[in-house]
TORSE-995881 format. One line per 5 residues: their letters; for each residue x, y, z of N, C-alpha, C. Coordinates in Angstrom, 2 decimals, always signed. Atoms other than C-alpha are relative to their C-alpha. Layout:
% TORSE-995881
A> X/Y/Z/X/Y/Z/X/Y/Z; ... $
% end
This chain:
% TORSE-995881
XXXXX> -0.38/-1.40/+0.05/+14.36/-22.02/-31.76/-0.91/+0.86/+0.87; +1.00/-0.85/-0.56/+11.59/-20.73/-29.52/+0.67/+0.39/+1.68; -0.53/+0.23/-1.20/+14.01/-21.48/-26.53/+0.03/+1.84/+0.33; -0.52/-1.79/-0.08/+15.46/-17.35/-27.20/-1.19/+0.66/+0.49; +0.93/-0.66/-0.02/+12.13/-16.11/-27.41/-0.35/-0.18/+1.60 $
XXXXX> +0.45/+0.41/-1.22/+10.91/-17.93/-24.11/+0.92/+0.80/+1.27; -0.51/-0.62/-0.96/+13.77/-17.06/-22.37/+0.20/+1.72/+0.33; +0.22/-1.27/-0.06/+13.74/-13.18/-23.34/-1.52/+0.38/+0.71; +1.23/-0.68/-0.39/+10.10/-12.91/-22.29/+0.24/-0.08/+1.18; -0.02/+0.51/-1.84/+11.02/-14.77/-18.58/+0.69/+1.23/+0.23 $
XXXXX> -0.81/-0.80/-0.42/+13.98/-12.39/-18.44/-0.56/+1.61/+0.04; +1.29/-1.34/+0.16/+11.36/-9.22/-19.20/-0.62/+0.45/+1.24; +1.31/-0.19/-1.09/+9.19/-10.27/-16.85/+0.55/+0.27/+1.18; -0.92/-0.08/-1.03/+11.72/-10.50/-14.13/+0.33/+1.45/+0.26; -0.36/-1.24/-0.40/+12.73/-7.07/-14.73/-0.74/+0.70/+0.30 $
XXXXX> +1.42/-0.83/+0.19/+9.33/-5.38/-15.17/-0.60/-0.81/+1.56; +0.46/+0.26/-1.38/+8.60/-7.02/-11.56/+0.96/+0.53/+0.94; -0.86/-0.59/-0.61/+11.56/-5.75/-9.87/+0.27/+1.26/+0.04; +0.22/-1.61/+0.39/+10.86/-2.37/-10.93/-0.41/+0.41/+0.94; +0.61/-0.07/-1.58/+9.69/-0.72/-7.38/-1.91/+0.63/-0.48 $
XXXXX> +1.53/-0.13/+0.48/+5.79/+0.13/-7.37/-0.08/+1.93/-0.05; +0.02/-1.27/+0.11/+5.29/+3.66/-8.38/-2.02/+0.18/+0.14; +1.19/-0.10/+0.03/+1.54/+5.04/-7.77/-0.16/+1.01/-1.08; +0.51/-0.20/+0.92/+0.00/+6.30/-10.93/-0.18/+1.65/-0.11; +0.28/-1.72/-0.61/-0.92/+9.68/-9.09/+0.09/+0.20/+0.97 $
XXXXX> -0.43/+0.17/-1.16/+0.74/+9.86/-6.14/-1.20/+1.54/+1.03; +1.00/-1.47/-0.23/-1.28/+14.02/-5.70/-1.71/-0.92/+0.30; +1.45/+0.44/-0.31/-4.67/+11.86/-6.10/+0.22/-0.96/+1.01; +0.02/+1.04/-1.14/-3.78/+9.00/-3.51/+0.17/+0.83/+1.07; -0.32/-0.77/-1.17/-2.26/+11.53/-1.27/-1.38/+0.82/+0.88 $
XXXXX> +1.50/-0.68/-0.56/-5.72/+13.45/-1.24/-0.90/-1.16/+0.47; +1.35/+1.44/-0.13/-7.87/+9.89/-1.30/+0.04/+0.34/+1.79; -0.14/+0.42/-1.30/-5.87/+9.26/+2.02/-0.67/+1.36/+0.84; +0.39/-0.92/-1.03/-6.40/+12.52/+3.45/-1.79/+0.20/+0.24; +1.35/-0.67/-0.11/-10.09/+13.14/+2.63/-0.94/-1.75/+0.76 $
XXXXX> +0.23/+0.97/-0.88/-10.50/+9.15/+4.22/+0.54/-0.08/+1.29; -0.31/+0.00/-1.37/-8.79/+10.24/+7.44/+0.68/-0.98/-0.10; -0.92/+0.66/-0.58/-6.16/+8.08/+7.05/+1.54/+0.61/+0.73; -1.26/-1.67/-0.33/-3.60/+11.48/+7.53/-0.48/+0.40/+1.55; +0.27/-0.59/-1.60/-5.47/+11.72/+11.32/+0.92/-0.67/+0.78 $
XXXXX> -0.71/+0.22/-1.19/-3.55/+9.06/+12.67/+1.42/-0.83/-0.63; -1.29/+0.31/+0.61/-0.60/+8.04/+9.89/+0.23/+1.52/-0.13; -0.98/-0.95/+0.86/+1.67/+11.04/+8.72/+0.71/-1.33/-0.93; -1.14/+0.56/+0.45/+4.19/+10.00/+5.86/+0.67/-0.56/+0.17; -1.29/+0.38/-0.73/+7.05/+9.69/+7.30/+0.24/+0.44/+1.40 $
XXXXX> -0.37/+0.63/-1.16/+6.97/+9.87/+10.87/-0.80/-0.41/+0.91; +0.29/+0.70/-1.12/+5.53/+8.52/+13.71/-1.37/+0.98/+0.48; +1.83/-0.33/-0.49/+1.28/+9.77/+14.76/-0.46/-0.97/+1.29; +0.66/+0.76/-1.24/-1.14/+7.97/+16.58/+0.35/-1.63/-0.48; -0.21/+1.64/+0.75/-0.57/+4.80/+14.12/+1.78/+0.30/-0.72 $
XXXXX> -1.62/+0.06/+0.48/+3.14/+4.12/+12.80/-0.61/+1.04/-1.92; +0.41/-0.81/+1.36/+3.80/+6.06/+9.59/-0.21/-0.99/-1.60; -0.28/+1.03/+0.82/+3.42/+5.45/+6.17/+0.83/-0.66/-0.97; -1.41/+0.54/+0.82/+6.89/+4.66/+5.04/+0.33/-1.01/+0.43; -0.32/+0.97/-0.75/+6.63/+2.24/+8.11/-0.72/-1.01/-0.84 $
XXXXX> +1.07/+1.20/+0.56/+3.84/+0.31/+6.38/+0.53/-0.33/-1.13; -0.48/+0.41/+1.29/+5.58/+0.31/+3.03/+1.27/-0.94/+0.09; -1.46/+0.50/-0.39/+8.71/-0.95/+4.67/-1.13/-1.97/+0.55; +0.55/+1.22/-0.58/+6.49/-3.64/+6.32/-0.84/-0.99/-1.14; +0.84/+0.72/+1.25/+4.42/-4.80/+2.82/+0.83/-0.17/-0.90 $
XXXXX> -0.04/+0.29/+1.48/+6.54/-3.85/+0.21/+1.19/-1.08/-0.50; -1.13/+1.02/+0.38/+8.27/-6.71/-1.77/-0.80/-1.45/-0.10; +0.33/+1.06/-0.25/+6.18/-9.12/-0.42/-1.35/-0.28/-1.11; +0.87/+0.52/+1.33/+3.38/-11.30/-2.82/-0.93/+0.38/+0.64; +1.36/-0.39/-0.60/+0.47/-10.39/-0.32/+0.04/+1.21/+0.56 $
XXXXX> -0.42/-1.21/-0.67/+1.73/-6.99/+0.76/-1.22/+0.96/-0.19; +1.04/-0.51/-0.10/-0.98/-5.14/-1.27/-1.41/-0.06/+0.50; +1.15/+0.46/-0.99/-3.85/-7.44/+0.04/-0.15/+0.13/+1.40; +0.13/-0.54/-1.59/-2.97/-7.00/+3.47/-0.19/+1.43/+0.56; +0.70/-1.14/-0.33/-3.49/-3.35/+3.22/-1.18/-0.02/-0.33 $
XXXXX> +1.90/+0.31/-0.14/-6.80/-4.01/+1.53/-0.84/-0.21/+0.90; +1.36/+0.95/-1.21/-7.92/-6.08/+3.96/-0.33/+1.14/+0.71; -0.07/-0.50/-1.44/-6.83/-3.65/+6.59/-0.95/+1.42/-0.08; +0.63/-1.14/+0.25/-8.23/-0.15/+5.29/-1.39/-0.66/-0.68; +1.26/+0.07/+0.28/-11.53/-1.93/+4.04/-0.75/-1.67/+0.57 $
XXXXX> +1.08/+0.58/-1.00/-12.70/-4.71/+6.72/-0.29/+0.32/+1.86; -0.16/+0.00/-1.33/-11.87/-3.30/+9.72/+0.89/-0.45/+0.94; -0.57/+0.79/-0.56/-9.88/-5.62/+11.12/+0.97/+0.72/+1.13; -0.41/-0.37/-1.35/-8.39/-5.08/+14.88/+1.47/+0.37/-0.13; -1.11/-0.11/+0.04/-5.26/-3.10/+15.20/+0.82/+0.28/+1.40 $
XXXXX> -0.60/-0.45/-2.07/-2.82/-2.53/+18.61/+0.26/+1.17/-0.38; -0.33/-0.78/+0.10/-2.19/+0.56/+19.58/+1.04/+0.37/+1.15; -1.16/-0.25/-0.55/+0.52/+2.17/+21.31/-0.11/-0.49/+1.34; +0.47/+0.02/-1.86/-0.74/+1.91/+25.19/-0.48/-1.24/-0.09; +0.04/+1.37/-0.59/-1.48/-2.30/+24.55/-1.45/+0.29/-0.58 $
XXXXX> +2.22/+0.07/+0.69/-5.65/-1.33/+23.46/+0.26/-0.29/-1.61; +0.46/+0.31/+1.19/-6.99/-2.50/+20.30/-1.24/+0.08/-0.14; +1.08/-0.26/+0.35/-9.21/-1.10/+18.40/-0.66/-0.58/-1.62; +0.38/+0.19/+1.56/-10.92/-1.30/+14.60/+0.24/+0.49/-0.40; -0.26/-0.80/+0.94/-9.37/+0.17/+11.77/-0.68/+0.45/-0.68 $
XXXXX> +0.92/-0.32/+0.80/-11.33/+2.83/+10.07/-0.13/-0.34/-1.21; +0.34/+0.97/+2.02/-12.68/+1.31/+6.34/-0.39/+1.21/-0.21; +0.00/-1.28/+0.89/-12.59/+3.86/+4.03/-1.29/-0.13/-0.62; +0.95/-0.33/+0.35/-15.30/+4.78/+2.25/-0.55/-0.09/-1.62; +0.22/-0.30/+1.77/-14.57/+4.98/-1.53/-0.24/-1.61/+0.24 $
XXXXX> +0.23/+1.21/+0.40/-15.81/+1.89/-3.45/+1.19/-0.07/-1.42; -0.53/-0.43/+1.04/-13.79/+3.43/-6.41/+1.35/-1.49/+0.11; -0.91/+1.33/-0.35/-11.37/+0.09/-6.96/+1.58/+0.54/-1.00; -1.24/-1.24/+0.70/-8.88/+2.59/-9.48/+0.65/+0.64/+1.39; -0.38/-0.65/-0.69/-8.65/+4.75/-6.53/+0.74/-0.76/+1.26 $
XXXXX> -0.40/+1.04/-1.41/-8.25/+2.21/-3.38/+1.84/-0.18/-0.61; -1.25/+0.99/+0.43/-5.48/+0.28/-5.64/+1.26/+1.49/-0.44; -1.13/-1.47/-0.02/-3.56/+4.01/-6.60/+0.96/+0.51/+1.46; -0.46/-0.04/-1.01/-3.71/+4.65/-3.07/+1.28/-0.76/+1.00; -0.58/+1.16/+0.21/-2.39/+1.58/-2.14/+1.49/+0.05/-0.66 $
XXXXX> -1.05/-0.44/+0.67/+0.60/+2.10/-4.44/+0.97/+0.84/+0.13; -0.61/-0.68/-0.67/+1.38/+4.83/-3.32/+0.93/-0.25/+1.05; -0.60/+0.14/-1.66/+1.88/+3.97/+0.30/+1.85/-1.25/-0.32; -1.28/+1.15/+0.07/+4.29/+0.81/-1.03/+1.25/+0.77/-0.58; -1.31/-0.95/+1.12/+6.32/+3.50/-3.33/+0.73/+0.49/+1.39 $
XX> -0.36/-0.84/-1.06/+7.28/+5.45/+0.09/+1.04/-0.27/+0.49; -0.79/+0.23/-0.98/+9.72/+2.93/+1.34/+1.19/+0.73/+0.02 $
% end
């Protein structure tokens, strides 16, 4: 008889993952980003010095490593292209705050 039970929790979980990612405080991520200069060279929704960030949500979200690959990207640096063929280093933010990073974060994936 535990079969029901088992299968109601799988079927739970399924839904409660398919749910799209909402950020917690979209007002506090929105400021994180801005007061880390990530608003100098993303806008929202359209097109800056770096693609926007509905582009990036479109490009992560869904996927199982989507949030780590922004991690990486906003806190090691790691080399990005830019429009004109140069590549440079992505600025690493500054907070250590790991609430805040991961809100942020959330945010950007909610956007698509």
């Amino acid at each position: 008889m535990k079969t029901p039970l088992i299968l109601a929790t799988v079927g739970l979980a399924a839904t409660l993952l398919s749910i799209p990612v909402q950020a917690a405080d979209a007002a506090a991520a929105e400021a994180l980003a801005k007061k880390e200069g990530c608003l100098k060279c993303h806008a929202v929704d359209k097109k800056k010095d770096a693609i926007s960030l509905k582009e990036v949500a479109k490009k992560y979200a869904g996927k199982p490593d989507g949030e780590a690959k922004i991690l990486a990207q906003i806190t090691t640096g790691q080399k990005v292209k830019l429009e004109d063929g140069t590549e440079e280093e992505h600025k690493v933010i500054k907070t250590k705050d790991k609430a805040e990073v991961t809100n942020m974060i959330q945010w950007i994936l909610s956007l698509k």
